[in-house]
N, C-alpha and C positions, 0 to 999 in steps of 0.2 A: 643370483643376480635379479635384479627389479624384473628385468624381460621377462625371464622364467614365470612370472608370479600372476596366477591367470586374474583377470578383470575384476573379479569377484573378491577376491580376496584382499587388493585394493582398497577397492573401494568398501569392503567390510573394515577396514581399519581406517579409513577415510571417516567413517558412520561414527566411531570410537573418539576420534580427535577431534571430532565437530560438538561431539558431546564434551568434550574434555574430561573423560572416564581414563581411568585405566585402565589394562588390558583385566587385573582381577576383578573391579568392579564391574566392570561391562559384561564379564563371565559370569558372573552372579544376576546380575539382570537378564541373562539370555539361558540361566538354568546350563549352561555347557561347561562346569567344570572350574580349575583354579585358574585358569586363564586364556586368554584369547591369543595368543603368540604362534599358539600352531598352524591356525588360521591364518592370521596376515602374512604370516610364510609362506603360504602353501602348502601346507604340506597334512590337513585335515579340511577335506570337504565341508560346505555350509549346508547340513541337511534341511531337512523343509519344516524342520521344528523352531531350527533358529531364522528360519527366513517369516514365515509366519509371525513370529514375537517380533522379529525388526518390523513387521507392518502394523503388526496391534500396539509394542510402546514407542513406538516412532515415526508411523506413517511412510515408511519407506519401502519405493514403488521397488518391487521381485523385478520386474524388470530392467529397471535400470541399474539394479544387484550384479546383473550378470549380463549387461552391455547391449540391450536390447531398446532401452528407451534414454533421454535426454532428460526426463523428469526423473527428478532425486524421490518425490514425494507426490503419496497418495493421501488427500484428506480424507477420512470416514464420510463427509458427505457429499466429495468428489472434489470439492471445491467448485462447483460453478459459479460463477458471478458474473453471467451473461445478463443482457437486458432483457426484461421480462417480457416486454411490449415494443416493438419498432413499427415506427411512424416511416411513412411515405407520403411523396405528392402525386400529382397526376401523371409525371413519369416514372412513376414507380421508384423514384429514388430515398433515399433515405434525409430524412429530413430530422432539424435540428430541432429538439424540444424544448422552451427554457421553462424552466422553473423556480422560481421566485422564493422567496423567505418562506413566506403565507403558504405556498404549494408544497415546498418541501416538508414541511410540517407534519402534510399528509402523502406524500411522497410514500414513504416504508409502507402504507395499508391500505395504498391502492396501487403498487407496484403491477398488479397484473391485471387491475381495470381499464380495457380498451375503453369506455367511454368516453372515463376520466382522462381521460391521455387527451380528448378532445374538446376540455373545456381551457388546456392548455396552449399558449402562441407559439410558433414553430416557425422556424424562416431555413433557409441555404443558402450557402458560403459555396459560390464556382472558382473556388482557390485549388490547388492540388491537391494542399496538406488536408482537406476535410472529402477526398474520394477514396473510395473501397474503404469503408468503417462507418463505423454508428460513434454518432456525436452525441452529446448532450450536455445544454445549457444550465450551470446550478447560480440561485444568486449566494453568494457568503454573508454568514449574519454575525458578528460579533469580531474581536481584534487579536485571536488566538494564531494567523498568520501574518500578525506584524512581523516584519516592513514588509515585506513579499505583496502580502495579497491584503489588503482594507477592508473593512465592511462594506457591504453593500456593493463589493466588484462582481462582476460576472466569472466565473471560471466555465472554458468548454473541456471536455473531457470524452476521451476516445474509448469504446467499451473495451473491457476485459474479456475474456472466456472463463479462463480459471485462474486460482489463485498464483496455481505454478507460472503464469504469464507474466506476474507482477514482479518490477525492481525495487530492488532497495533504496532506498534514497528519494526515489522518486516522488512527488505529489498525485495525491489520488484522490476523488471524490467516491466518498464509502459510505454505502447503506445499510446501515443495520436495518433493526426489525420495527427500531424504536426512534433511529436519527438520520441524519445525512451530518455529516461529517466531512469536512477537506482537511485532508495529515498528509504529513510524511513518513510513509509507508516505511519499516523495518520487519525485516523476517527472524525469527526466534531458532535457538536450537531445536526447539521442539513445535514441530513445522502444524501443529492443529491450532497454534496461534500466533497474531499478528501484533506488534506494538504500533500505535497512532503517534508520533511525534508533533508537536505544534513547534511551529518556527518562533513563538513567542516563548522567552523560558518561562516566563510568570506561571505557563500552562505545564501540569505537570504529563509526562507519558500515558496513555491507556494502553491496556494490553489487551484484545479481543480475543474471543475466540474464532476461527474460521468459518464452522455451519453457523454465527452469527451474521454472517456479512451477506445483501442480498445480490447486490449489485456495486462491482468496483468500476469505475470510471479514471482513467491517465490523465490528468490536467497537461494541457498542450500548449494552452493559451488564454488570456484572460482579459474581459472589457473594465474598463476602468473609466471611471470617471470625474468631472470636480478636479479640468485641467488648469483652472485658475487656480487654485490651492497652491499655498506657499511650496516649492519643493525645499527635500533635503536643505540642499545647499543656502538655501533664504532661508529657512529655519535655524541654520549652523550663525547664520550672519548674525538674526537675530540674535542670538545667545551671546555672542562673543560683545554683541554691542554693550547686552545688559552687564555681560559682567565686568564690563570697561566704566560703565556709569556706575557701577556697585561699590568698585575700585573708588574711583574720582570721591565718592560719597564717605567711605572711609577715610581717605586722604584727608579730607575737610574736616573731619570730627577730632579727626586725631591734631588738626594745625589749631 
């Protein structure tokens, strides 16, 4: 019965079907034998040879193996993507950095220069949703999250610690070594990396690796601007009109 069947073994077949292996193939990966069956039964212990290889080809934390931790997974470089540098004002609070097109450029290669942090504008939000966390202001440069989010919007963004913090689905502002980036975040069977989705299909997937990423930011909220701009719906108007006079124009060629 499932009860009988201690945690570990579990979720060691849990690890199997996330991979979409077989029980022979995933035995052949783990050097233990023609199959893995005795194991997710119960009924063969997970020695420290197959626990060791689940965290070298799969990142997978021992202790979460055997019901000690919440996190499925360990990156080789920990995953942190904490903020490098956090700003305060004169009450010590933590204060919102923005950073513009031109800044983010060089954002990745001075992530950890306090000076530079000081040549950039910073303001605070006495809302709720911006107490207890580190904010930070990114501008977006190009139209890879059409309709969502425009060029030139502001996206804020609440830090990360570690990768394992991050949801699926969710929009994130991502630092590599070399970019800033705002995607939507997907997690892989094979947790050392991450896919970047663009809400625009035109833009195709990236797939990163994890010790690439310096700093992950949660997009929360975003400034927008250019409220005079036709929306959606004057847009939709516009179209239907043209294609009412394109009609009418055909009608006439054809009488």
């Amino acid at each position: 019965m499932d009860k009988e069947i201690t945690v570990e073994a579990r979720r060691f077949k849990k690890i199997r079907e996330d991979l979409h292996l077989t029980q022979q193939i995933f035995a052949e990966t783990l050097g233990i034998g023609l199959s893995t069956a005795d194991i997710e039964r119960g009924k063969t212990k997970i020695t420290g040879k197959v626990v060791m290889l689940l965290f070298k080809n799969y990142n997978i934390n021992p202790l979460w193996l055997f019901g000690e931790s919440l996190n499925q997974y360990l990156s080789p470089s920990g995953g942190d993507v904490s903020p490098k540098v956090i700003t305060t004002d004169l009450d010590n609070e933590d204060s919102i950095v923005l950073v513009n097109q031109k800044a983010a450029a060089g954002y990745p290669h001075n992530i950890q220069d306090v000076d530079w942090y000081q040549t950039l504008p910073v303001f605070n939000l006495p809302l709720p949703q911006y107490r207890n966390a580190t904010y930070r202001g990114f501008q977006v440069e190009g139209d890879s999250m059409l309709p969502n989010i425009r060029p030139n919007d502001w996206v804020l963004g609440r830090a990360v610690a570690n990768v394992s913090e991050a949801s699926d689905s969710k929009i994130y502002i991502v630092v590599l070594h070399d970019s800033v980036l705002v995607k939507k975040l997907q997690k892989l069977s094979d947790p050392a990396k991450l896919r970047l989705i663009s809400l625009n299909d035109e833009y195709l997937p990236i797939d990163v690796q994890v010790n690439e990423i310096q700093e992950l930011w949660q997009v929360n909220s975003k400034l927008s601007f250019g409220v005079d701009e036709p929306s959606d719906s004057g847009l939709l108007k516009q179209l239907q009109k043209s294609m009412e006079d394109l009609k009418g124009q055909i009608k006439s060629l054809n009488n």
